[in-house]
ZABAPA-90013 format. One line per 3 residues: their letters; for each residue z, y, x of N, C-alpha, C. Coordinates in pm, 1 decimal, padded with zeros to 6 digits. Layout:
<rs>
A = Z,Y,X,Z,Y,X,Z,Y,X ~ ... .
</rs>
This chain:
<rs>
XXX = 11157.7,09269.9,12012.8,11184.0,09409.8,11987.0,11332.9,09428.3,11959.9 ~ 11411.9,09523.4,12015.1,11518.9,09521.0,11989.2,11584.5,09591.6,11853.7 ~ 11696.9,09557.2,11802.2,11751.1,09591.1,11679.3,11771.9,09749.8,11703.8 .
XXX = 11742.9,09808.1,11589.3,11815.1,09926.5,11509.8,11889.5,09936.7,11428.4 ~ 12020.4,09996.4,11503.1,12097.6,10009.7,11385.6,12133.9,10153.7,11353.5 ~ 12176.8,10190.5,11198.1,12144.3,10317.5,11167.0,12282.6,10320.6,11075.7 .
XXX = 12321.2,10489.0,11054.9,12436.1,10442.3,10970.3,12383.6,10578.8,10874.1 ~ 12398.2,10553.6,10769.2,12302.3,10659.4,10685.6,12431.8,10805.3,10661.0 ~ 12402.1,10894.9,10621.5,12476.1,11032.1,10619.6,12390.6,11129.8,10518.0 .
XXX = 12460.8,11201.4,10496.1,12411.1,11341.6,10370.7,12275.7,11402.6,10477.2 ~ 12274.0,11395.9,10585.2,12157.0,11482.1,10664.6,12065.1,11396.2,10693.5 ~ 12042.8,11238.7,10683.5,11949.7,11134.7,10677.6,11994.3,11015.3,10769.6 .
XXX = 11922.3,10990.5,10863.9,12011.4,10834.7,10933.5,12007.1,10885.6,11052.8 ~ 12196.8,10900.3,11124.2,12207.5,10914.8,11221.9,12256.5,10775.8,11303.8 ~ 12235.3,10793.5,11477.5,12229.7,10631.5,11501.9,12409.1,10574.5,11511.4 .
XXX = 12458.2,10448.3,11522.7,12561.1,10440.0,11499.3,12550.0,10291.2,11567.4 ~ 12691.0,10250.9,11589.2,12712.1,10116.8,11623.1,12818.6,10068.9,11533.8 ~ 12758.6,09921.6,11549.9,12798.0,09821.8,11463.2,12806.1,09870.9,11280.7 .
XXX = 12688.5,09942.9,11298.5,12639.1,09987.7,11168.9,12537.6,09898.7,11061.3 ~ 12530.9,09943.2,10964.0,12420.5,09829.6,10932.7,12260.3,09853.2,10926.3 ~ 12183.0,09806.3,10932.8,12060.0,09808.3,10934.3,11951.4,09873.7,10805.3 .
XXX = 11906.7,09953.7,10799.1,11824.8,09972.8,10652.0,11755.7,09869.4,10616.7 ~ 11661.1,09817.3,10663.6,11586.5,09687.9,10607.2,11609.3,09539.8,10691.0 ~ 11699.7,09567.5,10807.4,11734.5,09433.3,10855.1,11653.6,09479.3,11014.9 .
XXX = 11681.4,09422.3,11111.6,11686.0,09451.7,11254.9,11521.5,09397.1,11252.7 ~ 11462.5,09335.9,11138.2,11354.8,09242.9,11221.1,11235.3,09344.3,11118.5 ~ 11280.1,09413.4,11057.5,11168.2,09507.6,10988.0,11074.4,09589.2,11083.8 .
XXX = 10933.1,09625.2,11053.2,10856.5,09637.4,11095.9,10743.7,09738.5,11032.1 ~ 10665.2,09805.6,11039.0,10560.6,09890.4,11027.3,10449.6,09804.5,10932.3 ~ 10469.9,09629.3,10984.9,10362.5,09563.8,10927.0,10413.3,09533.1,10729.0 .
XXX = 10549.1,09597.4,10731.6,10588.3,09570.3,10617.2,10528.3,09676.7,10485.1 ~ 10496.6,09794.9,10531.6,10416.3,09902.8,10402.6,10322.4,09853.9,10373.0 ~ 10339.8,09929.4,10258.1,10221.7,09928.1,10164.4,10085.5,09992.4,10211.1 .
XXX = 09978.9,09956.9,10191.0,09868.8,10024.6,10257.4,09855.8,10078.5,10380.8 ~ 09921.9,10051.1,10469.0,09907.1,10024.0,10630.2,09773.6,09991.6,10695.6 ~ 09737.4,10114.5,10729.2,09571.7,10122.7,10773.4,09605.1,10147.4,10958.5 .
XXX = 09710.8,10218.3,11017.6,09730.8,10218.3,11148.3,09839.0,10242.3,11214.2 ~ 09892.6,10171.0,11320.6,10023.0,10178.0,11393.4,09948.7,10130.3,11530.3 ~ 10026.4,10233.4,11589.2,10003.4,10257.5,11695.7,10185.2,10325.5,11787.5 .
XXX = 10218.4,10241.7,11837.2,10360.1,10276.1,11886.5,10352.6,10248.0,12094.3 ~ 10454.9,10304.0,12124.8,10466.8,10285.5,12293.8,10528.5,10147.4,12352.9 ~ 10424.1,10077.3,12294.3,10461.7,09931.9,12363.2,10323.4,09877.4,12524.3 .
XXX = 10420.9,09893.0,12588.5,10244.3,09899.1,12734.5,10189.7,09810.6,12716.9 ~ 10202.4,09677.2,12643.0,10083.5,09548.8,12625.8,10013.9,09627.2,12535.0 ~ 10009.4,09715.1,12465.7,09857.7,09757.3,12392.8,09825.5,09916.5,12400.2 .
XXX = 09849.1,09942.5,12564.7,09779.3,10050.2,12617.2,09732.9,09995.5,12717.8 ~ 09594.9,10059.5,12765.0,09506.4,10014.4,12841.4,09440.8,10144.4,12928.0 ~ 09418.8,10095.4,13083.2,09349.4,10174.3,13161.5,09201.6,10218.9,13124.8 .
XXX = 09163.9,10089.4,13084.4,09055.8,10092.4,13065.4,08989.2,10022.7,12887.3 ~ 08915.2,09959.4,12856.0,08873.8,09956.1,12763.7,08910.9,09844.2,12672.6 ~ 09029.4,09829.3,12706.9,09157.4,09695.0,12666.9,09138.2,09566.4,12770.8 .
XXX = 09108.8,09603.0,12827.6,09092.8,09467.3,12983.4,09234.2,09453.0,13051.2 ~ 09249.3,09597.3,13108.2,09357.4,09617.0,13175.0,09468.2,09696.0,13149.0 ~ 09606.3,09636.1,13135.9,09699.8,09681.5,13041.6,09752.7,09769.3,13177.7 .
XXX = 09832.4,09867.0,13145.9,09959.5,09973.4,13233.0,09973.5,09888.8,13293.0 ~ 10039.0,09946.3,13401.6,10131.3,09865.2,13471.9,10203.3,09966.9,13571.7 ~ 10182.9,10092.9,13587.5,10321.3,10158.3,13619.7,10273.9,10312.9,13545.7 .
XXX = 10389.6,10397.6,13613.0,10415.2,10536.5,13525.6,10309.4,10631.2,13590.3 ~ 10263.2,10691.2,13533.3,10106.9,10797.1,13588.9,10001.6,10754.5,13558.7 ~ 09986.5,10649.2,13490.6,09841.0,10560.9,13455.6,09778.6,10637.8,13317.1 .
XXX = 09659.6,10629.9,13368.3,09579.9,10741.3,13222.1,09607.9,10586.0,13123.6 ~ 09555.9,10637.3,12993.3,09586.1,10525.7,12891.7,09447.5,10568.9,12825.8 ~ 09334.4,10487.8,12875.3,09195.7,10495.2,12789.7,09216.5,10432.9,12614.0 .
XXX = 09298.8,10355.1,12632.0,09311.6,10249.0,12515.8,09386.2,10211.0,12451.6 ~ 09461.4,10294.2,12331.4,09607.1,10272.9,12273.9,09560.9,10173.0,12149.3 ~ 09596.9,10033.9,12157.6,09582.7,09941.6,12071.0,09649.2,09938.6,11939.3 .
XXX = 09548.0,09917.4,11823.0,09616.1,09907.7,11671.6,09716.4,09773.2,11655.0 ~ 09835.8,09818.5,11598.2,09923.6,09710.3,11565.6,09895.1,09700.6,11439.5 ~ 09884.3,09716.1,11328.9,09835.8,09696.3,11229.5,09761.8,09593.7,11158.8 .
XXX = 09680.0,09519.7,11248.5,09592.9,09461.2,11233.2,09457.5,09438.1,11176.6 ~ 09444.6,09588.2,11174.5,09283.6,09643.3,11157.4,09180.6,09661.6,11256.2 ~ 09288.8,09638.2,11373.9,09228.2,09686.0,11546.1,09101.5,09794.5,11520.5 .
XXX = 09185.7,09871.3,11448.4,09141.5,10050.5,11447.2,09237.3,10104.1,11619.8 ~ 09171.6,10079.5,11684.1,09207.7,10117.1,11831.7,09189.9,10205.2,11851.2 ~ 09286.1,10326.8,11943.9,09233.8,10411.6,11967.1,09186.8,10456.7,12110.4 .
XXX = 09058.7,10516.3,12165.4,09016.3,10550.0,12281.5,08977.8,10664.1,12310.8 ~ 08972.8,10707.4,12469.1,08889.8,10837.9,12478.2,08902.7,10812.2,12682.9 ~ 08774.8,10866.0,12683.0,08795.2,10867.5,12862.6,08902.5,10989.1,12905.6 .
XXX = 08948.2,11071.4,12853.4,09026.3,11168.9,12865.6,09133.9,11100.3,12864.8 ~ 09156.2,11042.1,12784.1,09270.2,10963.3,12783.4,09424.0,11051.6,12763.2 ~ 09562.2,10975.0,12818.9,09713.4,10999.3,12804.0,09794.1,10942.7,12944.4 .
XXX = 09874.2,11012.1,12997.0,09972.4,10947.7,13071.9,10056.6,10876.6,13029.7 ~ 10031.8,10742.9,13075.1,10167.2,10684.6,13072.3,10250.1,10655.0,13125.6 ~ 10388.2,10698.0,13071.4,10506.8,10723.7,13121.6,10624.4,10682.6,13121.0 .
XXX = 10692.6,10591.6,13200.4,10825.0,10544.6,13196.8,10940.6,10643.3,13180.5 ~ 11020.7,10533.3,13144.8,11190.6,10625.0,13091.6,11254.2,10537.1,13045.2 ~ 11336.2,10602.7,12960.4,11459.6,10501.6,12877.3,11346.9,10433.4,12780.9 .
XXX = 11257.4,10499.7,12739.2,11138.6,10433.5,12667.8,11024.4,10508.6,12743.4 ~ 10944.5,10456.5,12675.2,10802.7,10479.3,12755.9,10732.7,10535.4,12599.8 ~ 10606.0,10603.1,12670.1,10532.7,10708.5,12581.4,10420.6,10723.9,12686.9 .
XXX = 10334.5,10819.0,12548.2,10239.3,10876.2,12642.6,10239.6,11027.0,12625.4 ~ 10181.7,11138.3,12732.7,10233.8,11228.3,12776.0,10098.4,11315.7,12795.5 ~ 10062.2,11379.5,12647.9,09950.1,11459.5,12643.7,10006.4,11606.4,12705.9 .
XXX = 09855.1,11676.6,12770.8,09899.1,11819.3,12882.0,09910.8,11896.4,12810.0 ~ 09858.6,11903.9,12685.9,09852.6,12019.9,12591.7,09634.0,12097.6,12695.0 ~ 09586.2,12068.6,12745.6,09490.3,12132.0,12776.4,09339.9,12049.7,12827.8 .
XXX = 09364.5,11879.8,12828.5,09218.3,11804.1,12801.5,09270.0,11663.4,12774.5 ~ 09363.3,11624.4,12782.0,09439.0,11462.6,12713.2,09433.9,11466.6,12569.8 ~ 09369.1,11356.0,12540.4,09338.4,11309.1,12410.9,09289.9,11165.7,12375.1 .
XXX = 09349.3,11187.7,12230.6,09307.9,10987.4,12258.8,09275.9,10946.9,12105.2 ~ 09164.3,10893.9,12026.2,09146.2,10865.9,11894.8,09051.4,10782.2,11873.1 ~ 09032.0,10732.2,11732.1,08943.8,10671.7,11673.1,08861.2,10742.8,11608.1 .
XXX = 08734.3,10743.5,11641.0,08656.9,10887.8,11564.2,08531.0,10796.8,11497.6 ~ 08588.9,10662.5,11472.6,08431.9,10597.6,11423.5,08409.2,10648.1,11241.5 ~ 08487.0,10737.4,11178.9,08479.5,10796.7,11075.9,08450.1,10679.0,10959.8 .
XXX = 08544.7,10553.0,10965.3,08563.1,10471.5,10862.8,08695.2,10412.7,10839.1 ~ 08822.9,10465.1,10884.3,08970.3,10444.7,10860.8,08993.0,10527.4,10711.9 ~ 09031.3,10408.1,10663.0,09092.6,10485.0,10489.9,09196.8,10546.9,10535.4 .
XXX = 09193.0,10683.7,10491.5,09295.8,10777.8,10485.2,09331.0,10834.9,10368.4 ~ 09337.3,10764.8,10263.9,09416.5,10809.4,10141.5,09317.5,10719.1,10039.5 ~ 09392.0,10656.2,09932.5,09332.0,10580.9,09836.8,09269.6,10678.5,09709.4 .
XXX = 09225.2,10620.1,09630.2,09114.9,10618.0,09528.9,09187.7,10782.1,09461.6 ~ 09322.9,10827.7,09458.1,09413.8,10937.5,09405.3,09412.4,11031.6,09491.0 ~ 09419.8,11012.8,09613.4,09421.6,11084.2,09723.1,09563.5,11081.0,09763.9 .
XXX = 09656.2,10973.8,09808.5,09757.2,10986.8,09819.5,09787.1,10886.9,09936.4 ~ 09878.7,10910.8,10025.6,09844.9,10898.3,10168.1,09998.8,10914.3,10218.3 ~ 10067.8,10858.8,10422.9,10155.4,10888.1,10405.7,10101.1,10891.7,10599.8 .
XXX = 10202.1,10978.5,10699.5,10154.1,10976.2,10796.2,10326.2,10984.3,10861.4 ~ 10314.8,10940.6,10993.0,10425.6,10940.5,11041.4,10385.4,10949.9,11206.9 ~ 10505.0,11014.0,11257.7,10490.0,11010.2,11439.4,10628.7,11029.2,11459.1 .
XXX = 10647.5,10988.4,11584.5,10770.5,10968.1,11686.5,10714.9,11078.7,11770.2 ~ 10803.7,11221.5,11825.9,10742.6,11264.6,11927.9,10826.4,11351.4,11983.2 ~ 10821.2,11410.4,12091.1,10896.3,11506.4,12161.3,10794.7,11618.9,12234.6 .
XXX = 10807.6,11772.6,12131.0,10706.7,11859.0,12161.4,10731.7,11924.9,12321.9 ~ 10670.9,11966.3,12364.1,10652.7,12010.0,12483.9,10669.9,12173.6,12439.2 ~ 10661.1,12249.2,12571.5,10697.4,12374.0,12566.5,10565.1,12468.7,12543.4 .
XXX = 10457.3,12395.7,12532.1,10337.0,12427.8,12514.0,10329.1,12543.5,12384.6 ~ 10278.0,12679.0,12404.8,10252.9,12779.8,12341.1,10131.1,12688.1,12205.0 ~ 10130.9,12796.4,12110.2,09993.8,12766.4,12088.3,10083.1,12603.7,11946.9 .
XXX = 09945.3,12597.7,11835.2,09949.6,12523.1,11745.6,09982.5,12384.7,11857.4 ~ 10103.5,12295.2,11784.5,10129.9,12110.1,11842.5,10115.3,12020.9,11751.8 ~ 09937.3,12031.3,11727.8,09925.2,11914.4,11693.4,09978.9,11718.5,11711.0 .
XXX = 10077.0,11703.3,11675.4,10130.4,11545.2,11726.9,10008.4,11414.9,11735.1 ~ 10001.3,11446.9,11553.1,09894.0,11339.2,11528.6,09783.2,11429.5,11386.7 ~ 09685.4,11371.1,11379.3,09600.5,11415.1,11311.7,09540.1,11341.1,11248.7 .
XXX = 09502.4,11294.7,11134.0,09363.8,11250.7,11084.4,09304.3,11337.7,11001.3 ~ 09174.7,11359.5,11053.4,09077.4,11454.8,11041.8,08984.1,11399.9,10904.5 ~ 08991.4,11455.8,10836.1,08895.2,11426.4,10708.3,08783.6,11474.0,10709.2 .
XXX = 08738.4,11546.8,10625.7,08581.7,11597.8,10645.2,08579.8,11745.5,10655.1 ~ 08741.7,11843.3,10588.4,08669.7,11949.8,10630.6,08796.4,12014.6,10663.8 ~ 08761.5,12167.3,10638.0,08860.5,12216.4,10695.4,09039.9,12244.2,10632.7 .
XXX = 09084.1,12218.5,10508.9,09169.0,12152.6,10424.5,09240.6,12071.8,10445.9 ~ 09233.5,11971.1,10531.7,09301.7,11833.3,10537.4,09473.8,11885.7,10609.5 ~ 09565.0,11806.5,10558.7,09679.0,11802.6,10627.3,09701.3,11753.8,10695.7 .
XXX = 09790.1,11812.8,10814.3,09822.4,11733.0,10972.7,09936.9,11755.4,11011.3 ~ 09999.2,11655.6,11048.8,10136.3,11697.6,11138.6,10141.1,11771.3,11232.7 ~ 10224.4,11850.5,11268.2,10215.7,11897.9,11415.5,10336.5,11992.4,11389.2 .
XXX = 10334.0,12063.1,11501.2,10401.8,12195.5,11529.7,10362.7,12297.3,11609.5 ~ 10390.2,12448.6,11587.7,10380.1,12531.0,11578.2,10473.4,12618.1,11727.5 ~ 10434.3,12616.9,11807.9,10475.4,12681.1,11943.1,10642.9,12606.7,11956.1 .
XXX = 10653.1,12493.3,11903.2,10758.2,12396.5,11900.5,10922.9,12487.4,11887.5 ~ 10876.3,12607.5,11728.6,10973.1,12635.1,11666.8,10991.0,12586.4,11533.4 ~ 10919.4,12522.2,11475.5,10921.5,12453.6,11323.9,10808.2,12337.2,11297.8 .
XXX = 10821.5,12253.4,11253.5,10721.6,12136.3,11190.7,10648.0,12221.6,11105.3 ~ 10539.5,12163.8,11092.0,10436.1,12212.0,10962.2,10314.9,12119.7,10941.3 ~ 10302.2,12140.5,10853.9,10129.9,12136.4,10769.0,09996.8,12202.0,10798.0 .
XXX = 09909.7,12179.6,10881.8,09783.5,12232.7,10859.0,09741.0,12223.9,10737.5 ~ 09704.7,12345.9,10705.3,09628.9,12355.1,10565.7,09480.7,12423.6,10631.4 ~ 09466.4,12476.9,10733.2,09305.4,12478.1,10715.0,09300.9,12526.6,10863.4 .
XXX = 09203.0,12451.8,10971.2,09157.1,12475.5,11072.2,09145.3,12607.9,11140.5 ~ 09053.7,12679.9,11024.2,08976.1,12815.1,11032.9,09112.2,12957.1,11148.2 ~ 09050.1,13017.9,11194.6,09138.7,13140.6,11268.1,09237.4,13158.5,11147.4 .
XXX = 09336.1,13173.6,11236.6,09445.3,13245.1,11117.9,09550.1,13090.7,11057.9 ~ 09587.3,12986.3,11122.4,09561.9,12841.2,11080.5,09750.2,12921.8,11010.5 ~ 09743.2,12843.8,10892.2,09827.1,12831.7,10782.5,09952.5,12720.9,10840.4 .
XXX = 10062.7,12685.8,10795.4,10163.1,12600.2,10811.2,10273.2,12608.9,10720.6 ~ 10324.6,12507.6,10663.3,10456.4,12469.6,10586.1,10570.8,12475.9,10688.2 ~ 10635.7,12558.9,10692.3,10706.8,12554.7,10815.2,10858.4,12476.2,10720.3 .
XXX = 10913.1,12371.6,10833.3,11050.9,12335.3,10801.7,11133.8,12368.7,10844.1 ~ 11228.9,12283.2,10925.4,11368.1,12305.0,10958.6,11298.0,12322.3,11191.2 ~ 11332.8,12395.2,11233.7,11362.5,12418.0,11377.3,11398.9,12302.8,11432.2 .
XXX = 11286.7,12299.1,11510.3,11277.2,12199.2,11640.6,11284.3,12216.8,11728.2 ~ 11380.8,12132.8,11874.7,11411.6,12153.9,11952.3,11319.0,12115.2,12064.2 ~ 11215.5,12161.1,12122.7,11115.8,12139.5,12260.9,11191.3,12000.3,12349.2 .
XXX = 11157.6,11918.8,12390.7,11184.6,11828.9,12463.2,11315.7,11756.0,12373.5 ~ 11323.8,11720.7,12288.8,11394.9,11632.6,12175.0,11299.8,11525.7,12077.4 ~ 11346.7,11432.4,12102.7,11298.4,11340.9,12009.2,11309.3,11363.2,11876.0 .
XXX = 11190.9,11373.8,11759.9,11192.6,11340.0,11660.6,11115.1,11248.7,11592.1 ~ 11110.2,11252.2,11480.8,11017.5,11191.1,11392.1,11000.5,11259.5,11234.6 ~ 10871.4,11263.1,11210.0,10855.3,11335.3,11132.3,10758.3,11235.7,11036.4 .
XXX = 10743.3,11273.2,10901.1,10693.6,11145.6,10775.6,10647.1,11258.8,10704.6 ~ 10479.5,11268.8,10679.8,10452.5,11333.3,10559.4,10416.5,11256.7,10454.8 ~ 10453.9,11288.5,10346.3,10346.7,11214.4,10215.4,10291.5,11317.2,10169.4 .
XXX = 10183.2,11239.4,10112.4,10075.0,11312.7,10058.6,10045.3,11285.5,09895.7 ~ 10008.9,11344.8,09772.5,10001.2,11340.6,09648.1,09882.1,11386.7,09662.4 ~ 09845.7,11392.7,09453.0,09735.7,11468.5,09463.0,09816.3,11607.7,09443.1 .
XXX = 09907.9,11653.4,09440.2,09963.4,11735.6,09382.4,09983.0,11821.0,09529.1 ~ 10031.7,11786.3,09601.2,10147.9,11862.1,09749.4,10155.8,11765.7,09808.8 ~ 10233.8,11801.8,09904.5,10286.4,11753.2,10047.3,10442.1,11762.5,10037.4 .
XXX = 10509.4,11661.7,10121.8,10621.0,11680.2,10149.7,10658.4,11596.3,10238.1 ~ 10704.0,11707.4,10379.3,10677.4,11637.0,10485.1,10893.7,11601.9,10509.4 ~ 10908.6,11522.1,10590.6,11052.5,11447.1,10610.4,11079.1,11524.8,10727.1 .
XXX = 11197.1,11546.0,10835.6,11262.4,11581.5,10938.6,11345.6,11467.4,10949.7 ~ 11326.7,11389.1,11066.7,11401.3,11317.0,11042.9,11507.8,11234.5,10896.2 ~ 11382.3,11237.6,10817.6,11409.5,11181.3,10671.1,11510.8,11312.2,10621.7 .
XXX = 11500.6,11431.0,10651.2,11531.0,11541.7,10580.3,11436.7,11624.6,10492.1 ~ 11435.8,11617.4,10382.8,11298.5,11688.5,10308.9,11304.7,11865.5,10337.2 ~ 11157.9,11861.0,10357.7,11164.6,12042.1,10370.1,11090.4,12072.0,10229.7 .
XXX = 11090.9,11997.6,10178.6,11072.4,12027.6,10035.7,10899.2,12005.9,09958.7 ~ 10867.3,11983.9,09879.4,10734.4,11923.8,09821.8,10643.7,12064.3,09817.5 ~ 10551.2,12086.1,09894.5,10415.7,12179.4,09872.8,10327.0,12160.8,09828.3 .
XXX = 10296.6,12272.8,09733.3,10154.5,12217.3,09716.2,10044.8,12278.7,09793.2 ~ 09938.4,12203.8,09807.2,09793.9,12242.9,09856.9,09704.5,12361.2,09805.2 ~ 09653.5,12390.2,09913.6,09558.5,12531.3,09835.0,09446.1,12474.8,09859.5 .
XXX = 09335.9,12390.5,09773.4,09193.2,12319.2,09809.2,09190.4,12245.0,09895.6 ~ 09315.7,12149.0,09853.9,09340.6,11992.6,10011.3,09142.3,11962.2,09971.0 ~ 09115.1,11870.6,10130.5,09018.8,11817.2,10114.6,09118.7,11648.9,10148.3 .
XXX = 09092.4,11546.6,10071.4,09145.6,11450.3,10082.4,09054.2,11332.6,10066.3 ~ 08973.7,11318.2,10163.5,08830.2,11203.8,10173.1,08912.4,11122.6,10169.3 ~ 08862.1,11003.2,10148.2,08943.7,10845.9,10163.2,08867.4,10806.7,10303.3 .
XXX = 08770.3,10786.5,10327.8,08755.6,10775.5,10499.9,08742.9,10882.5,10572.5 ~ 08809.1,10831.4,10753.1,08754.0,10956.5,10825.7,08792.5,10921.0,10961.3 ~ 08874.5,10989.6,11024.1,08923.1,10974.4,11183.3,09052.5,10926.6,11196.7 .
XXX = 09058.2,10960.8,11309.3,09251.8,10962.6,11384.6,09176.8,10996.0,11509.5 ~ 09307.9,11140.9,11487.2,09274.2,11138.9,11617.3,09474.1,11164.7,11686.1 ~ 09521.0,11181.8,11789.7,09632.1,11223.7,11878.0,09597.2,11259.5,11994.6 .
XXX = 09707.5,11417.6,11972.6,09703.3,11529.8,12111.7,09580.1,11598.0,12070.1 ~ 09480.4,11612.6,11967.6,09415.5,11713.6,11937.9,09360.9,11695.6,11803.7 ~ 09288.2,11813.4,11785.5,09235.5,11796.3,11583.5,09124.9,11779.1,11550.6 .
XXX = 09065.6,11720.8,11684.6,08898.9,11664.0,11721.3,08916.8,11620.6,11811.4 ~ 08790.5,11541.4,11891.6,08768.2,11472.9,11988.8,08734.7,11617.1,12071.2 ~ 08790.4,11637.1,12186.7,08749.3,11761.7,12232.1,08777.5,11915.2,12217.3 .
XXX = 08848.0,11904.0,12126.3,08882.5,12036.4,12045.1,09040.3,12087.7,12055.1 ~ 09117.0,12221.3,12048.4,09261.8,12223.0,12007.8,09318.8,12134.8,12071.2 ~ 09338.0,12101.9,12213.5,09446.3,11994.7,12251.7,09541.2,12062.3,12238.6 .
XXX = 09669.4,11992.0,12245.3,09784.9,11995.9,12254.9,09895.9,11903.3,12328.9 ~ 10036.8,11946.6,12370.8,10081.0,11876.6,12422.3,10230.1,11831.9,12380.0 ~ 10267.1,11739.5,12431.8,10388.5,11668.2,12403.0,10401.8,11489.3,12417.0 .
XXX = 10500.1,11456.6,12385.6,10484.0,11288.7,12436.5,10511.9,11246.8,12336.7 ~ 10447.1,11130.9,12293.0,10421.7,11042.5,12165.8,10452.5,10902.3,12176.7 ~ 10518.6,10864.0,12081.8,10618.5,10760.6,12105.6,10574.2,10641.9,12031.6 .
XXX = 10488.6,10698.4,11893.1,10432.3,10603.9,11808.3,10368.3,10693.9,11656.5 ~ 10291.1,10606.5,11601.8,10257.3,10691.3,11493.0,10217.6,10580.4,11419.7 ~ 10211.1,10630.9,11266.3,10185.1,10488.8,11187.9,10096.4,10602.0,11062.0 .
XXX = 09938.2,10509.1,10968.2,09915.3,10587.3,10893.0,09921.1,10511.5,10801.6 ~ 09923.7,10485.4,10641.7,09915.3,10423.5,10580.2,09880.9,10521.8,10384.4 ~ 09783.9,10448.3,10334.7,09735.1,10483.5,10195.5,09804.8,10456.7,10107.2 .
XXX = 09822.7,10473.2,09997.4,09888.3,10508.1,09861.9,10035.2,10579.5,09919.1 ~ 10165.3,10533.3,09826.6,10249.8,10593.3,09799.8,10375.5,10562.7,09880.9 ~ 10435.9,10595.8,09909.6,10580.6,10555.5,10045.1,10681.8,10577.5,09934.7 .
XXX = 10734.9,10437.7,09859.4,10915.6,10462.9,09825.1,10982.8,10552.8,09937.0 ~ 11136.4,10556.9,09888.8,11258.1,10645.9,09948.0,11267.0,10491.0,10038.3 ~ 11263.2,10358.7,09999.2,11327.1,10302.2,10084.9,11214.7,10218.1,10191.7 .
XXX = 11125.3,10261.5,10198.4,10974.5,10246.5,10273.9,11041.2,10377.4,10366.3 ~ 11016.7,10496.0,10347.7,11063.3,10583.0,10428.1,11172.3,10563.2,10487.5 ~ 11283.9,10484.8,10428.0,11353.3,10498.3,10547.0,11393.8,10439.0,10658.4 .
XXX = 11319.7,10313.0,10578.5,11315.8,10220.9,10711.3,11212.8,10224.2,10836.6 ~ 11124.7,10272.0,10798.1,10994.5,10354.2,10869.5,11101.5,10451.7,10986.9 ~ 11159.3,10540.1,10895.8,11217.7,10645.0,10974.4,11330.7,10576.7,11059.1 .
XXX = 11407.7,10495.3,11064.0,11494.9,10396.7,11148.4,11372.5,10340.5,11221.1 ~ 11313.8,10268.5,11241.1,11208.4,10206.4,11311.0,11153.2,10280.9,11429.1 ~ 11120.5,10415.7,11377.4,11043.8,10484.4,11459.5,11111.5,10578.8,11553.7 .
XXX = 11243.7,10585.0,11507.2,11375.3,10695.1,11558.9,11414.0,10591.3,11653.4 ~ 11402.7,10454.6,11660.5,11396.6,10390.4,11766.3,11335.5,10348.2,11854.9 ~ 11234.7,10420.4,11867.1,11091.6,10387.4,11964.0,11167.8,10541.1,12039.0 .
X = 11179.1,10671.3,12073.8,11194.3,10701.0,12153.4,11355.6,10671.0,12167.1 .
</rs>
C-alpha cells in the first residue's frame, strides 16, 4: 500500500510532500479501537460474483465487496456496483438500483453506551434527491447516517420518515473527493469534513441498537438508492480519539 503523507494546517490535513506522516506510512484501519468493518477500493476484495471471481477490468458489476477487518462481515447484493478504474479505482453506484450490503442484522454497531464512529471516502454525484454514501441501518427510524443532501452539504439522517431531517455542514463540491467521519455519543453527533468539525449535535430520540446492518448506495436493501463513487468506508464501536481520527482521515483521503 502506498505511503501517505499529510502536512497538518488550521483547516485539517492538507496533502503535502516530503511531509510527515500522522501515524507513520504503514498505519492502517486495522489499528482502531472497536473495528467491526472496512471495506476500501482495493480489486482483490471485490468480486463478480460471490468472492470466487475477483475484477478484472473497469465496467464489472461488484456482487462482493470483501471485509478487511477481519470479521469477513462482507458485503453483497446481486444488484451490485461498478467497478471502476482511474487514478484510483472505486465503485460507482447510479443513484437508481446499485447497491451493495450486509443485511444479516448481527454487525455491532455501537457498544453497550451507544457510542459508535463511521467513516467513508466518496465523491457525490450530481444525483438530485437525499446521498446516502454509507449507512448502517439499526432498527428504526432514528438511526444516524452519512450521506448528503442533493450534494450541497453533508448531513445526518435523523429519521427516515417523509420530510427526512439533516445536520447540514460545510458545502460540498459534486464530483470531488471527500471524506467524511461521524462519531457518535450517547449525547450527539459530530460529524468531521475532511477532519473539519461541523460541530457536536444532539439527537432528537437516536435509536442506537448495538446490532444491525450495513448497508452502501442505499438505506435498505432495495430502498432510497443513491448515487456517487465510494472509495472506502470503515465502521467501528466505542469512542474515536482526535488522533484515531486523524489518522483514519489521512488513510482514507488517500484511497481516492
Amino acid at each position: 500500500m502506498p505511503s501517505r503523507f499529510w502536512a497538518a494546517s488550521g483547516n485539517g490535513l492538507l496533502p503535502g510532500s516530503n511531509m510527515f506522516a500522522v501515524s507513520g506510512a504503514s498505519w492502517t484501519p486495522a489499528s482502531l479501537p472497536g473495528l467491526q468493518l472496512w471495506v476500501e477500493n482495493d480489486p482483490t476484495t471485490m468480486f463478480t460474483d460471490a468472492g470466487i471471481t475477483p475484477v478484472s477490468a473497469s465496467g464489472q458489476t461488484v456482487k462482493q465487496w470483501n471485509d478487511k477487518s477481519g470479521h469477513a462481515r462482507n458485503l453483497n447484493s446481486d444488484a451490485g456496483a461498478t467497478y471502476t478504474t482511474g487514478t484510483k479505482p472505486y465503485l460507482q453506484f447510479n443513484g437508481t438500483s446499485s447497491t451493495i450490503q450486509n443485511s444479516s442484522n448481527t454487525i455491532p454497531l455501537s457498544d453497550a453506551s451507544g457510542y459508535f464512529y463511521l467513516a467513508v471516502a466518496v465523491s457525490f454525484d450530481t444525483n438530485t434527491g437525499l446521498q446516502i454514501a454509507a449507512s448502517g441501518i439499526f432498527s428504526g427510524n432514528n438511526s444516524p447516517r452519512l450521506g448528503n443532501s442533493s450534494c450541497t452539504s453533508q448531513g445526518i439522517v435523523h429519521n427516515t420518515t417523509p420530510g427526512l431531517t439533516t445536520d447540514n455542514g460545510p458545502a460540498l463540491t459534486a464530483g470531488t473527493p471527500v471524506v467524511l467521519i461521524m462519531t457518535v455519543s450517547s449525547t450527539g453527533v459530530e460529524t468531521f469534513v475532511d477532519n473539519v468539525s461541523n460541530g457536536a449535535t444532539a439527537m432528537s430520540n437516536p435509536d442506537l441498537s448495538t446490532v444491525g446492518n450495513f448497508y452502501v448506495g442505499s438505506l435498505g436493501a432495495g430502498t432510497n438508492f443513491t448515487g456517487g463513487k465510494i472509495f472506502g468506508s470503515v465502521l467501528g464501536t466505542g469512542t474515536l480519539s482526535s488522533t484515531d481520527r486523524a489518522s483514519l482521515q489521512t488513510y482514507m483521503h488517500g484511497l481516492p
